[in-house]
N, C-alpha and C positions, 0 to 999 in steps of 0.2 A: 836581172835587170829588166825595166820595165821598155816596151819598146812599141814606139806608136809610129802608123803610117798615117798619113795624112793625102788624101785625094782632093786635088785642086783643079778648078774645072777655068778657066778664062774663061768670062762673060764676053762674047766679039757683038752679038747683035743686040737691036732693042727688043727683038723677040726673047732671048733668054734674060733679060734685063726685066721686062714685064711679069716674066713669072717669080721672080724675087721679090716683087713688089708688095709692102705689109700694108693690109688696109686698115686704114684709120681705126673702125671697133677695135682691131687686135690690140691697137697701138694704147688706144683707152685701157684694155682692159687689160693690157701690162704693166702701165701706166701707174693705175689705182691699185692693183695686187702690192706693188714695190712700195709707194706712199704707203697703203695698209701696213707694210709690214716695218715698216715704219715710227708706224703711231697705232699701233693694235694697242686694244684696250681686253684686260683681263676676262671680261664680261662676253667677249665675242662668240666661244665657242657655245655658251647658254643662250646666246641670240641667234645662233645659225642653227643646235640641232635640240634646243628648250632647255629648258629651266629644272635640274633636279631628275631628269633622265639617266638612266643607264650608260645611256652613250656619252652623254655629256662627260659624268664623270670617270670614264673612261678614257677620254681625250683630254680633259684636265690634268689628270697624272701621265697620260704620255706626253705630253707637252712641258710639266716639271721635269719628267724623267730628261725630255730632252735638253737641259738647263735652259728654259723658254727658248731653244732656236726655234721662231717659227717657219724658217724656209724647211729644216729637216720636218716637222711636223708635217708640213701639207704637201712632202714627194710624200711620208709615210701612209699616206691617208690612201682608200682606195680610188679607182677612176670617181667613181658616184659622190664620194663626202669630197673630191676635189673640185666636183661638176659645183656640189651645195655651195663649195665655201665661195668659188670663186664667182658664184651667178647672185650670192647675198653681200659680196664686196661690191660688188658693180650696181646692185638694185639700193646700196647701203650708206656704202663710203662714199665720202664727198670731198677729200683730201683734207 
């Protein structure tokens, strides 16, 4: 049996209230991740790390293999191709 604790903090000030606070970039760039994944277009991963590369077609079939989930694709991806993909949605996407 699976068993989860859960740690609940009550916020009582606007001191602890302000650190919870999401600043608007974040909010964009959650924003346009969610829309991208969305409306992702087949062509994306050739336009984030080129055209006819190794890597490319590398993440082309893990992304088949994934039945196109692309949310499992980019947790699989490392820090760096997450850093790529999600600073070429933001520099990219436009909803």
């Amino acid at each position: 049996m699976l068993s989860i604790t859960l740690n609940i903090t009550a916020m009582t000030s606007n001191e602890t209230i302000a650190k919870k606070e999401v600043k608007d970039e974040n909010i964009k760039a959650m924003r346009n991740y969610v829309y991208f994944t969305f409306n992702w277009t087949p062509d994306f991963i050739s336009r984030i790390w080129g055209k006819g590369t190794a890597l490319t077609e590398h993440f082309v079939k893990k992304l088949e293999s994934y039945d196109y989930n692309i949310n499992r694709f980019f947790v699989e991806l490392s820090l760096d191709n997450q850093r790529k993909m999600l600073s070429w949605i933001l520099e990219n996407y436009k909803g």
